[in-house]
mmCIF file as gemmi writes it, N, C-alpha and C atoms, coordinates in Angstrom:
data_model
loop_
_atom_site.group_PDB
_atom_site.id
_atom_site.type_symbol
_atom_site.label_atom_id
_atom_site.label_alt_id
_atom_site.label_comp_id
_atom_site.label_asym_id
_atom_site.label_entity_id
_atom_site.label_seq_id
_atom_site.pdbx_PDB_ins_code
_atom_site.Cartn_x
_atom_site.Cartn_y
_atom_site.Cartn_z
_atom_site.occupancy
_atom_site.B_iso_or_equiv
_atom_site.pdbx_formal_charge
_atom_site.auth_seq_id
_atom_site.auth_asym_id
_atom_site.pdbx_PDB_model_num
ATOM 1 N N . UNK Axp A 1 ? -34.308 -75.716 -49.868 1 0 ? 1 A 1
ATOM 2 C CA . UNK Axp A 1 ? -35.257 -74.638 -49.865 1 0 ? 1 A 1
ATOM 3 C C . UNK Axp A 1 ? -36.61 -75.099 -50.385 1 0 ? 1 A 1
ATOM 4 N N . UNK Axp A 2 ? -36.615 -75.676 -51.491 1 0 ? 2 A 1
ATOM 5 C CA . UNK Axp A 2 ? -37.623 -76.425 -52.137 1 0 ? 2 A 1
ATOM 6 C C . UNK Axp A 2 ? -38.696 -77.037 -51.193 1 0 ? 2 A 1
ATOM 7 N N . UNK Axp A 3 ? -38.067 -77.849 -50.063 1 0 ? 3 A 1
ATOM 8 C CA . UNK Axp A 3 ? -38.821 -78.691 -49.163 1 0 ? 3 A 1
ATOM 9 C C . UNK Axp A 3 ? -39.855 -77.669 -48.424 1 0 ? 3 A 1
ATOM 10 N N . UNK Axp A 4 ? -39.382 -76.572 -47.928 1 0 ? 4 A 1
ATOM 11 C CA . UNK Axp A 4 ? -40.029 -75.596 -47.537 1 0 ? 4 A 1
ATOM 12 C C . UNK Axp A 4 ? -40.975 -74.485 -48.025 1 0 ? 4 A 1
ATOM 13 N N . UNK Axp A 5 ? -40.672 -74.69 -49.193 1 0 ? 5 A 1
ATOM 14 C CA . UNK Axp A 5 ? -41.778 -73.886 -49.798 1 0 ? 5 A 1
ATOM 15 C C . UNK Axp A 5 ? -41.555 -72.642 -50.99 1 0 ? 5 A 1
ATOM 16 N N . UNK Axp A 6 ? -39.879 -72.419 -50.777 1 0 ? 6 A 1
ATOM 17 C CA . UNK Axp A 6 ? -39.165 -70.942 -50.772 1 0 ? 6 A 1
ATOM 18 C C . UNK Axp A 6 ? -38.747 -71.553 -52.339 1 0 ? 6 A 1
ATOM 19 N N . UNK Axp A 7 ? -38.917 -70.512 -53.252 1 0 ? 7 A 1
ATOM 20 C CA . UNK Axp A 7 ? -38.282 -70.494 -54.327 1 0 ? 7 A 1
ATOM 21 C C . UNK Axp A 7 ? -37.111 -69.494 -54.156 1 0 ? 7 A 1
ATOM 22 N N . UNK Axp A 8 ? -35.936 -70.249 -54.861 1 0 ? 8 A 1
ATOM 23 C CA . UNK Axp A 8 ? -34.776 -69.444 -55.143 1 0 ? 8 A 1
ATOM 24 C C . UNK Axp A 8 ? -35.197 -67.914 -56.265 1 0 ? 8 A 1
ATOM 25 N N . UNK Axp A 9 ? -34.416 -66.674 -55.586 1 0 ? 9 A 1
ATOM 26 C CA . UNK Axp A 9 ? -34.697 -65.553 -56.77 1 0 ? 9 A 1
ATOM 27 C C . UNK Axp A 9 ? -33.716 -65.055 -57.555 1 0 ? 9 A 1
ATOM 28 N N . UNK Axp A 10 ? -32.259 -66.065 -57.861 1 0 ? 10 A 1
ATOM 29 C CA . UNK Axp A 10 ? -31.286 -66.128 -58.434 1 0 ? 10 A 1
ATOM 30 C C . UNK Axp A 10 ? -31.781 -66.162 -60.21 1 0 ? 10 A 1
ATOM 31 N N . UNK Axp A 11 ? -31.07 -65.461 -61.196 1 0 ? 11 A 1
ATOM 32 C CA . UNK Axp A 11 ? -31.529 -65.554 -62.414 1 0 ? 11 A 1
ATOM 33 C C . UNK Axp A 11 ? -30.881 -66.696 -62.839 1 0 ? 11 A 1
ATOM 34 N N . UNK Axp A 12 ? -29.77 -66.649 -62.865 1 0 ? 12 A 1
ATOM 35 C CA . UNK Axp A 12 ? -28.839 -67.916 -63.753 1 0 ? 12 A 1
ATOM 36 C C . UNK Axp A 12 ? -27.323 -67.8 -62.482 1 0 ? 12 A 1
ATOM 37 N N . UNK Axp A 13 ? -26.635 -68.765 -62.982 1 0 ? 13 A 1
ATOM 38 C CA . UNK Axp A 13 ? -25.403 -69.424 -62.392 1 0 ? 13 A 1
ATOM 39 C C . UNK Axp A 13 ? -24.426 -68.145 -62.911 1 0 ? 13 A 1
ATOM 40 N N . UNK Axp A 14 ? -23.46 -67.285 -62.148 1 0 ? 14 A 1
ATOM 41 C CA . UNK Axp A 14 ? -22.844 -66.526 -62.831 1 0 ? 14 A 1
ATOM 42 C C . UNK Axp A 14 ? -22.843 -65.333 -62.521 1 0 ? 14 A 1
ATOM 43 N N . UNK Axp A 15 ? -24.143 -65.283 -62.509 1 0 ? 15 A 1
ATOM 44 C CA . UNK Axp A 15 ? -24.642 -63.325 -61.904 1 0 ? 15 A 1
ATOM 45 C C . UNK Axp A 15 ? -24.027 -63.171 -60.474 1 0 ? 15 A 1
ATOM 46 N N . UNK Axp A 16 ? -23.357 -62.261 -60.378 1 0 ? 16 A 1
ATOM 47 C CA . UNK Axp A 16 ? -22.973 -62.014 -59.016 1 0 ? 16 A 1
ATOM 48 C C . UNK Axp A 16 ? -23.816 -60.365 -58.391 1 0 ? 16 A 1
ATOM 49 N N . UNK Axp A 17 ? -24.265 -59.919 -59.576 1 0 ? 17 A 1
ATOM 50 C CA . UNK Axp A 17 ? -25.472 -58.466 -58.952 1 0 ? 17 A 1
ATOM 51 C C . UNK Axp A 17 ? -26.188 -59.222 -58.989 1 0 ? 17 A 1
ATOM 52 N N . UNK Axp A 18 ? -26.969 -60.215 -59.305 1 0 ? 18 A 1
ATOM 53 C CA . UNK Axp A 18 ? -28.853 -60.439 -59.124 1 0 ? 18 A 1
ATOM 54 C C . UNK Axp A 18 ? -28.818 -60.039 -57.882 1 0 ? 18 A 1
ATOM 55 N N . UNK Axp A 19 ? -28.645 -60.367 -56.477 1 0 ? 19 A 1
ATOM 56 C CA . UNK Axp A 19 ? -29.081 -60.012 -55.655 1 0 ? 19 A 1
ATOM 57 C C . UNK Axp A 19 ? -27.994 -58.842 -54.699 1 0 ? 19 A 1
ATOM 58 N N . UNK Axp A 20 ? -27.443 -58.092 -55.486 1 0 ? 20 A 1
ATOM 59 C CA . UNK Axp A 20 ? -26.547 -57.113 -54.258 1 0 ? 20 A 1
ATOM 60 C C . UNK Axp A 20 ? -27.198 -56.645 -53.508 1 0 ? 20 A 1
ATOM 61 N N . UNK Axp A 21 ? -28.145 -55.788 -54.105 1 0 ? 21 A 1
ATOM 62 C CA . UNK Axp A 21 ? -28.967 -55.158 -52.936 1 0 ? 21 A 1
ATOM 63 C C . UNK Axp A 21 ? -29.225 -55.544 -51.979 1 0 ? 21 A 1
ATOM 64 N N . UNK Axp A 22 ? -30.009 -56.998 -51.886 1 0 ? 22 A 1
ATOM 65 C CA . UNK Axp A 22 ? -30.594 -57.416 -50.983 1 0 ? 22 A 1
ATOM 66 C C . UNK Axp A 22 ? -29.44 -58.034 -49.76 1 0 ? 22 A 1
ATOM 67 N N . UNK Axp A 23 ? -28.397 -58.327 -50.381 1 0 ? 23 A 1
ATOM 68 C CA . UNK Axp A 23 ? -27.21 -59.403 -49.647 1 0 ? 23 A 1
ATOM 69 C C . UNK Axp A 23 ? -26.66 -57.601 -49.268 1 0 ? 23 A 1
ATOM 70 N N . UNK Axp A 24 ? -26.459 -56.771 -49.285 1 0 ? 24 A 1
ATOM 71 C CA . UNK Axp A 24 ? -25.772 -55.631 -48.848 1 0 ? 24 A 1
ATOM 72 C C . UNK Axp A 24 ? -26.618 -55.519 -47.539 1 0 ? 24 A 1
ATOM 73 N N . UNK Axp A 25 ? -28.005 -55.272 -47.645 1 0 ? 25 A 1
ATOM 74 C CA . UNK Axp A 25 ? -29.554 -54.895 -46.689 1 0 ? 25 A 1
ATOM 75 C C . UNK Axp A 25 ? -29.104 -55.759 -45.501 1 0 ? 25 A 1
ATOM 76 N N . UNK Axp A 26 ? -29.232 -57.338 -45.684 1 0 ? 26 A 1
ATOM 77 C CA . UNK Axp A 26 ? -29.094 -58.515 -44.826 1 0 ? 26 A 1
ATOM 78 C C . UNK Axp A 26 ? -28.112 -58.085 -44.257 1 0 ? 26 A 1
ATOM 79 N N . UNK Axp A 27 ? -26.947 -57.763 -45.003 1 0 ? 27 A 1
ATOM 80 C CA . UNK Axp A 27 ? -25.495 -57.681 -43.875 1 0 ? 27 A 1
ATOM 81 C C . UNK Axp A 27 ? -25.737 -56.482 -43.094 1 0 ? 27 A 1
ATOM 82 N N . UNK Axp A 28 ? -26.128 -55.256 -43.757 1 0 ? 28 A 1
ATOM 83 C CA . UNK Axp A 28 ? -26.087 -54.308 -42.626 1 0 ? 28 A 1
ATOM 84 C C . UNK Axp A 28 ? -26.918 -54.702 -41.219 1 0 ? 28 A 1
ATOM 85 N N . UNK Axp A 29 ? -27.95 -55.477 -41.68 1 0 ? 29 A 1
ATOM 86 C CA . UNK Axp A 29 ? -29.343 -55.625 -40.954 1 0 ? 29 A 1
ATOM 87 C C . UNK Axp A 29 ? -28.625 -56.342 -39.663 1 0 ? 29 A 1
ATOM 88 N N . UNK Axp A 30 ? -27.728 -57.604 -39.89 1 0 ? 30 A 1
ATOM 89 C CA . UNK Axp A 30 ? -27.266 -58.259 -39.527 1 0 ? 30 A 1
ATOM 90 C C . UNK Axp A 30 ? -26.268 -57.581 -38.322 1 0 ? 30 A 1
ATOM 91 N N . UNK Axp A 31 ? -25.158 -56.8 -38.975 1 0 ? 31 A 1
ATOM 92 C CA . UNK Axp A 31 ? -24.772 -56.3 -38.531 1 0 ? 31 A 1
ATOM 93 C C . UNK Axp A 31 ? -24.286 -55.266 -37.432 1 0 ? 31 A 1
ATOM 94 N N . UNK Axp A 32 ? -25.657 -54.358 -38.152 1 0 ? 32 A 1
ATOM 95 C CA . UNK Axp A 32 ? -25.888 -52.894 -36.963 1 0 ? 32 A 1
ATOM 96 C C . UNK Axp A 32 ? -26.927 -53.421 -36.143 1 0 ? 32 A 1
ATOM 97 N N . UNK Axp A 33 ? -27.973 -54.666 -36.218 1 0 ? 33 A 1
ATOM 98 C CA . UNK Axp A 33 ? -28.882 -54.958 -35.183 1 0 ? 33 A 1
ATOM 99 C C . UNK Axp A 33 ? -28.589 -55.909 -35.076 1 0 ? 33 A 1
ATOM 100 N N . UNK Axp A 34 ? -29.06 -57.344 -35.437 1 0 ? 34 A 1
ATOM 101 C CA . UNK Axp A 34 ? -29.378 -58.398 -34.926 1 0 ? 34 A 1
ATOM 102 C C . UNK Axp A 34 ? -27.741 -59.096 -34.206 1 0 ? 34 A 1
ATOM 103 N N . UNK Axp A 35 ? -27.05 -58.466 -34.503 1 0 ? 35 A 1
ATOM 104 C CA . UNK Axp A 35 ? -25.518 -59.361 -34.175 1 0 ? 35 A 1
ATOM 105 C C . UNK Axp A 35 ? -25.214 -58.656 -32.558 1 0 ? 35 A 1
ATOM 106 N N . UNK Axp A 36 ? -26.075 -57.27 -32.586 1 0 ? 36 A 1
ATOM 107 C CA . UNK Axp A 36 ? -25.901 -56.143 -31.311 1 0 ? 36 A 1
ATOM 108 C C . UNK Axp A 36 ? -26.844 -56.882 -29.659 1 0 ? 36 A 1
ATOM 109 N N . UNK Axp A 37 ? -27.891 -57.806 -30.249 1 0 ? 37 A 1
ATOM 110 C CA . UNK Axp A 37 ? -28.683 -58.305 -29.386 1 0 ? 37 A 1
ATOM 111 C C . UNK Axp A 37 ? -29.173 -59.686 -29.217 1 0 ? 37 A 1
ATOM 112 N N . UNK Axp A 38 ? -29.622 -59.803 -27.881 1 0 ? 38 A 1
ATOM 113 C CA . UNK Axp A 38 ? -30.072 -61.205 -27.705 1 0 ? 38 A 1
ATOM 114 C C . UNK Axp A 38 ? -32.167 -61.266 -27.964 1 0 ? 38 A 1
ATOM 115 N N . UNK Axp A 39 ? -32.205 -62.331 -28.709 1 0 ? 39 A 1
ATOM 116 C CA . UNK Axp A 39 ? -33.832 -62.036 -28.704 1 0 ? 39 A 1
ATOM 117 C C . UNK Axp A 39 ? -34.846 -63.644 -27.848 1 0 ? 39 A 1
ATOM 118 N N . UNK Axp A 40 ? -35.396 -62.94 -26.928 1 0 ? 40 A 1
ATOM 119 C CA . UNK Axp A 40 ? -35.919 -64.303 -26.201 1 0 ? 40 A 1
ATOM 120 C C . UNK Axp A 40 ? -37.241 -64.683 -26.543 1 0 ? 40 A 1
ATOM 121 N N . UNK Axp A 41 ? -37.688 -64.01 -27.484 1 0 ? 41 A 1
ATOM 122 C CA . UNK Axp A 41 ? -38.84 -64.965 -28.73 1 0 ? 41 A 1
ATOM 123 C C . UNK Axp A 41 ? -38.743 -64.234 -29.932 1 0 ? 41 A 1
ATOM 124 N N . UNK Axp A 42 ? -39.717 -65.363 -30.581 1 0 ? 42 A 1
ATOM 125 C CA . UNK Axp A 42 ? -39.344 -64.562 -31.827 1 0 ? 42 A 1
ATOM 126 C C . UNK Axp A 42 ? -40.39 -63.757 -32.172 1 0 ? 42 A 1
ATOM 127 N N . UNK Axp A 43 ? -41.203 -63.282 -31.154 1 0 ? 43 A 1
ATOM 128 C CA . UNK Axp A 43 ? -42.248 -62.046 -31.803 1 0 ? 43 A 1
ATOM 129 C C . UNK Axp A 43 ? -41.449 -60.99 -31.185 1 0 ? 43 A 1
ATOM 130 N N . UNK Axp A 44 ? -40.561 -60.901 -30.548 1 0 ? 44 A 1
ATOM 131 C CA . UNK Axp A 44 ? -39.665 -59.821 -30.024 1 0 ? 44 A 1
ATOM 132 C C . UNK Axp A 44 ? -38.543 -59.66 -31.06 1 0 ? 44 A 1
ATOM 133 N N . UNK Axp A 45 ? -38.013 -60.533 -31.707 1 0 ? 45 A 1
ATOM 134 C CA . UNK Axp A 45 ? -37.195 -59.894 -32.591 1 0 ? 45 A 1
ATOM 135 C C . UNK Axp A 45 ? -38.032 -59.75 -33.995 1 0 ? 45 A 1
ATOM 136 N N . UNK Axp A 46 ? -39.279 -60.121 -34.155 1 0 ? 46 A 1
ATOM 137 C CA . UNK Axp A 46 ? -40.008 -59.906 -35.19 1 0 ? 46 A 1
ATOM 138 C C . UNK Axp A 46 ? -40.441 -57.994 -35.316 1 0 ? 46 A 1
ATOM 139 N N . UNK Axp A 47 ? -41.078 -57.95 -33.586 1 0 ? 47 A 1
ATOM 140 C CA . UNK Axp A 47 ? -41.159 -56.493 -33.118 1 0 ? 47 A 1
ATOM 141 C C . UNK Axp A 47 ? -39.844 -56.089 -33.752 1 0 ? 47 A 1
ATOM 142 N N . UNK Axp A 48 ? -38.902 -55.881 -33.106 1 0 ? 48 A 1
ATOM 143 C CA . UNK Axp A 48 ? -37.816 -55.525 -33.22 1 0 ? 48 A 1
ATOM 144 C C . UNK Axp A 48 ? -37.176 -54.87 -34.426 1 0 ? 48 A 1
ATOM 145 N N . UNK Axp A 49 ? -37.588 -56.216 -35.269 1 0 ? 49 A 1
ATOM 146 C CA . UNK Axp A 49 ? -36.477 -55.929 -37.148 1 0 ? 49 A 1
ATOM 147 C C . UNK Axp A 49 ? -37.711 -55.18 -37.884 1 0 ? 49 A 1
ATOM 148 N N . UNK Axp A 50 ? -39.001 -55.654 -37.227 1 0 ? 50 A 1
ATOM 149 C CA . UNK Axp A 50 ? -39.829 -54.411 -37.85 1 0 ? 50 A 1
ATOM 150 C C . UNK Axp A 50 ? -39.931 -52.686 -37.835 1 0 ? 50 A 1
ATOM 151 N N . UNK Axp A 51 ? -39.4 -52.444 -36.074 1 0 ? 51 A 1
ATOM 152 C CA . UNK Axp A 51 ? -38.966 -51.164 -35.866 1 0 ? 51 A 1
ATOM 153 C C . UNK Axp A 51 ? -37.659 -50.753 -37.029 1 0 ? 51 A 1
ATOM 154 N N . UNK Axp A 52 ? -36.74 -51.807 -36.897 1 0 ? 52 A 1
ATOM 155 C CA . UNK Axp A 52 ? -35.515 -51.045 -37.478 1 0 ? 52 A 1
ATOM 156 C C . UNK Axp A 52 ? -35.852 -51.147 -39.136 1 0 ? 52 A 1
ATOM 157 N N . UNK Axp A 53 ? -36.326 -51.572 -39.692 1 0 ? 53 A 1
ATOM 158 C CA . UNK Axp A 53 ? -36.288 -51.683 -41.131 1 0 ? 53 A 1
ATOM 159 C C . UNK Axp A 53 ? -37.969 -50.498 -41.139 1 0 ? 53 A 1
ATOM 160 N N . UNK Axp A 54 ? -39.011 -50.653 -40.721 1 0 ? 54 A 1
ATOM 161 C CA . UNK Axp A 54 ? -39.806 -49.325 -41.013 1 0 ? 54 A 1
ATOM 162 C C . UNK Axp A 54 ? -40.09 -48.239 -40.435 1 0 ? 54 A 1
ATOM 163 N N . UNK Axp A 55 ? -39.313 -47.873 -39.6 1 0 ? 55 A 1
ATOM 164 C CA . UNK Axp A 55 ? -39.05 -46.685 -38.672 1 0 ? 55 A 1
ATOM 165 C C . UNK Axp A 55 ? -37.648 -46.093 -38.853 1 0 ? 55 A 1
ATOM 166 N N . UNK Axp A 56 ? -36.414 -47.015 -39.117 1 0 ? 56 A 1
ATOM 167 C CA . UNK Axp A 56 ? -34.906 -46.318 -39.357 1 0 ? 56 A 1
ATOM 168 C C . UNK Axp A 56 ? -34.866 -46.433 -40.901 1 0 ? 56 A 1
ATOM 169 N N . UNK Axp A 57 ? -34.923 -47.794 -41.181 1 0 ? 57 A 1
ATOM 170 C CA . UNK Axp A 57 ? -34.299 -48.138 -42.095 1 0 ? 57 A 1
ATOM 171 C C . UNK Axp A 57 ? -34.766 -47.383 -43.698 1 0 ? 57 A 1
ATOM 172 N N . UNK Axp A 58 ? -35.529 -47.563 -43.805 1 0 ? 58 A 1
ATOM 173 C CA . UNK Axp A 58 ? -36.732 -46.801 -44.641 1 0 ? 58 A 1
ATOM 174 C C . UNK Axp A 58 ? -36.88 -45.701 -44.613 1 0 ? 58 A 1
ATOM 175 N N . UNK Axp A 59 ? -37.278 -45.056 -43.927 1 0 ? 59 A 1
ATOM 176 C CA . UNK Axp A 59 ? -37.536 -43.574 -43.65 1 0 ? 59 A 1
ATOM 177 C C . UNK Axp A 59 ? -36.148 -43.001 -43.734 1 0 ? 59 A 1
ATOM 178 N N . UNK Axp A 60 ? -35.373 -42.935 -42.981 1 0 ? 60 A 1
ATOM 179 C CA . UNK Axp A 60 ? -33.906 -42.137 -42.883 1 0 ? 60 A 1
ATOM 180 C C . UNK Axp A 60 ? -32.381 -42.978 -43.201 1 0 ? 60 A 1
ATOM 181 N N . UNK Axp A 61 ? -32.332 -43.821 -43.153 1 0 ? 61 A 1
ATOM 182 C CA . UNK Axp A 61 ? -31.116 -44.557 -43.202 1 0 ? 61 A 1
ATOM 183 C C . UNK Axp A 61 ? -30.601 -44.036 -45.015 1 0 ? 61 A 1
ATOM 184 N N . UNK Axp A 62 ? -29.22 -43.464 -44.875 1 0 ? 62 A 1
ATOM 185 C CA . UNK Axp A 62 ? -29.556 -43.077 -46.364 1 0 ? 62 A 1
ATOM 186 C C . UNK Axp A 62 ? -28.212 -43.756 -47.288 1 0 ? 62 A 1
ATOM 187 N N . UNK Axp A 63 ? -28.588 -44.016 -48.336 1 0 ? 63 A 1
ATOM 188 C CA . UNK Axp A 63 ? -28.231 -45.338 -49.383 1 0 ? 63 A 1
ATOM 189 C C . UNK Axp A 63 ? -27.382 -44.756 -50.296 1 0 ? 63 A 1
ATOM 190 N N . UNK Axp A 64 ? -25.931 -44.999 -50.81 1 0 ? 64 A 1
ATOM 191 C CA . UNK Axp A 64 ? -25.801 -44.519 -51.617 1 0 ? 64 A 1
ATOM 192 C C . UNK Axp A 64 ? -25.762 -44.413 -53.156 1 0 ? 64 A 1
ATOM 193 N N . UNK Axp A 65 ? -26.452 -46.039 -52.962 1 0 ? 65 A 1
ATOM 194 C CA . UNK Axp A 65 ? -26.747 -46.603 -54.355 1 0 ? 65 A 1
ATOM 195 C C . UNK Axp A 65 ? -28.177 -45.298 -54.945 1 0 ? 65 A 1
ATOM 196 N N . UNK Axp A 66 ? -28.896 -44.836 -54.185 1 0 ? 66 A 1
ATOM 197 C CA . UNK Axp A 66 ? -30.177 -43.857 -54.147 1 0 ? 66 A 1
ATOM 198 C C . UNK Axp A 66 ? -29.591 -42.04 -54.075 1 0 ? 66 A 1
ATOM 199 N N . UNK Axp A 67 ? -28.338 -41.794 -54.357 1 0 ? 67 A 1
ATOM 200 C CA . UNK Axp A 67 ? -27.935 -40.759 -54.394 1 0 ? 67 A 1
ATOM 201 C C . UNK Axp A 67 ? -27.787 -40.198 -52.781 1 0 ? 67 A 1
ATOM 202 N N . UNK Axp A 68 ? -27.186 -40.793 -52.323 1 0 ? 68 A 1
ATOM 203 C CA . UNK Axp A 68 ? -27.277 -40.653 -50.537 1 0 ? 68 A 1
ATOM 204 C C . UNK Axp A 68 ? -28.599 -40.162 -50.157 1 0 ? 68 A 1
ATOM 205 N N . UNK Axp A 69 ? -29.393 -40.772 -50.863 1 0 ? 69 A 1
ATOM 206 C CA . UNK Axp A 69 ? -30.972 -39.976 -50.196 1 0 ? 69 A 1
ATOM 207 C C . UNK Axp A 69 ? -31.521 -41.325 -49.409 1 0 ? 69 A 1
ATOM 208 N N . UNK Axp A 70 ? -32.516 -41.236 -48.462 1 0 ? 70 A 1
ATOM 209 C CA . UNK Axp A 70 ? -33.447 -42.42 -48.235 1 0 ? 70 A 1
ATOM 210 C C . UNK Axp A 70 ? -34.249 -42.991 -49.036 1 0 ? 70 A 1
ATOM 211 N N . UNK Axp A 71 ? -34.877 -44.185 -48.855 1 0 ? 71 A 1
ATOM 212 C CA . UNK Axp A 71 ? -35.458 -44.848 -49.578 1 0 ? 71 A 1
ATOM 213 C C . UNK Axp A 71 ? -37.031 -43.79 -49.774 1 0 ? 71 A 1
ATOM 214 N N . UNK Axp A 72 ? -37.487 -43.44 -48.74 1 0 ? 72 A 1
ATOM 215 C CA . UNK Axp A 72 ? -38.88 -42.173 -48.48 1 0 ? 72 A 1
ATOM 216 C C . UNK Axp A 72 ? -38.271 -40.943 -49.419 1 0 ? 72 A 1
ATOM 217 N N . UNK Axp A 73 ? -37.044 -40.735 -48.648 1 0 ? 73 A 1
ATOM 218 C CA . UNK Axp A 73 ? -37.177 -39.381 -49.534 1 0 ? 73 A 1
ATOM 219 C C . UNK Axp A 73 ? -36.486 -39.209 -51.185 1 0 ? 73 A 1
ATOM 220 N N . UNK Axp A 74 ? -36.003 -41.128 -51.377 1 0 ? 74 A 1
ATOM 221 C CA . UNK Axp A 74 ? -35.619 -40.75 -53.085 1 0 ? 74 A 1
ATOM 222 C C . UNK Axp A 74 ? -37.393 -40.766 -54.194 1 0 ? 74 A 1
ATOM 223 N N . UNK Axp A 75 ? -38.193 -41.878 -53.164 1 0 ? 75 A 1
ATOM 224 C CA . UNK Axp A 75 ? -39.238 -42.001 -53.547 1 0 ? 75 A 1
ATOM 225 C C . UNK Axp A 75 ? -39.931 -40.772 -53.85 1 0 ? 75 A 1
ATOM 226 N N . UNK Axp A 76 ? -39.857 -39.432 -52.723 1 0 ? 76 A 1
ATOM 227 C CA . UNK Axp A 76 ? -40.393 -38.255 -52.783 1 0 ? 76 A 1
ATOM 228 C C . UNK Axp A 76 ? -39.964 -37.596 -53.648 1 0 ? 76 A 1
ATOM 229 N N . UNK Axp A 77 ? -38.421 -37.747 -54.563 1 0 ? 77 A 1
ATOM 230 C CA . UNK Axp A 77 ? -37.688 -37.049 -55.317 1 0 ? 77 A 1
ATOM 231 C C . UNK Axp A 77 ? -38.014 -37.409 -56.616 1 0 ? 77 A 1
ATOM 232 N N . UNK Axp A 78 ? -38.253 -38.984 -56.991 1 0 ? 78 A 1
ATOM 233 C CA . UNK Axp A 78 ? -38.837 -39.37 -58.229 1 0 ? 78 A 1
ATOM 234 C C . UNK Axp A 78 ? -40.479 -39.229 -58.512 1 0 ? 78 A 1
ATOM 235 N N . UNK Axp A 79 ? -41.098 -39.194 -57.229 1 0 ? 79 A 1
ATOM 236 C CA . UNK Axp A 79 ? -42.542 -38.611 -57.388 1 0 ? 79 A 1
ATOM 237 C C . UNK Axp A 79 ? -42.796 -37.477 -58.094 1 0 ? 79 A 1
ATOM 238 N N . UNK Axp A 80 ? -41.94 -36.502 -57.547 1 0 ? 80 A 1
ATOM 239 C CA . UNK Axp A 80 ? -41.919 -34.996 -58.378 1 0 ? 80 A 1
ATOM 240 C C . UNK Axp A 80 ? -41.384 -34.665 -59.227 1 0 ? 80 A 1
ATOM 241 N N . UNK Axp A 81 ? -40.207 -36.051 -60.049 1 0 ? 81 A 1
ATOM 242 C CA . UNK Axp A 81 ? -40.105 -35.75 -61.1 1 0 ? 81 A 1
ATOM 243 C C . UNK Axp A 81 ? -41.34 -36.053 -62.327 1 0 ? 81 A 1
């Protein structure tokens, strides 16, 4: 990773939550889209994972780590608190 540029965002050796969230996100992502289709460049699946992550994913897809709310509308729920 190093060679490339990318720092690791692991805290220490051991933690198995540092990253759930994100390794839960990837698999669904993985899962319900990118595993469903073929992409013949990559500004088409760039298009693509951008529709599903800020048009579904974000807005309505709802989480239950967030109280089964969306990511928009838990945001709207802690705004008004």
């Amino acid at each position: 990773m190093a060679d490339h540029g990318v720092t690791c965002s692991m805290s220490r050796s051991g933690n198995v939550r540092d990253n759930a969230a994100m390794e839960s996100f990837f698999l669904s992502l993985k899962t319900e889209r990118t595993a469903l289709k073929v992409y013949r460049t990559r500004d088409q699946a760039t298009a693509d994972l951008f529709h599903c992550i800020e048009r579904f994913h974000n807005p309505r897809r709802r989480h239950s780590k967030l109280d089964t709310l969306s990511p928009m509308g838990y945001e709207k729920r802690t705004m008004k608190a």
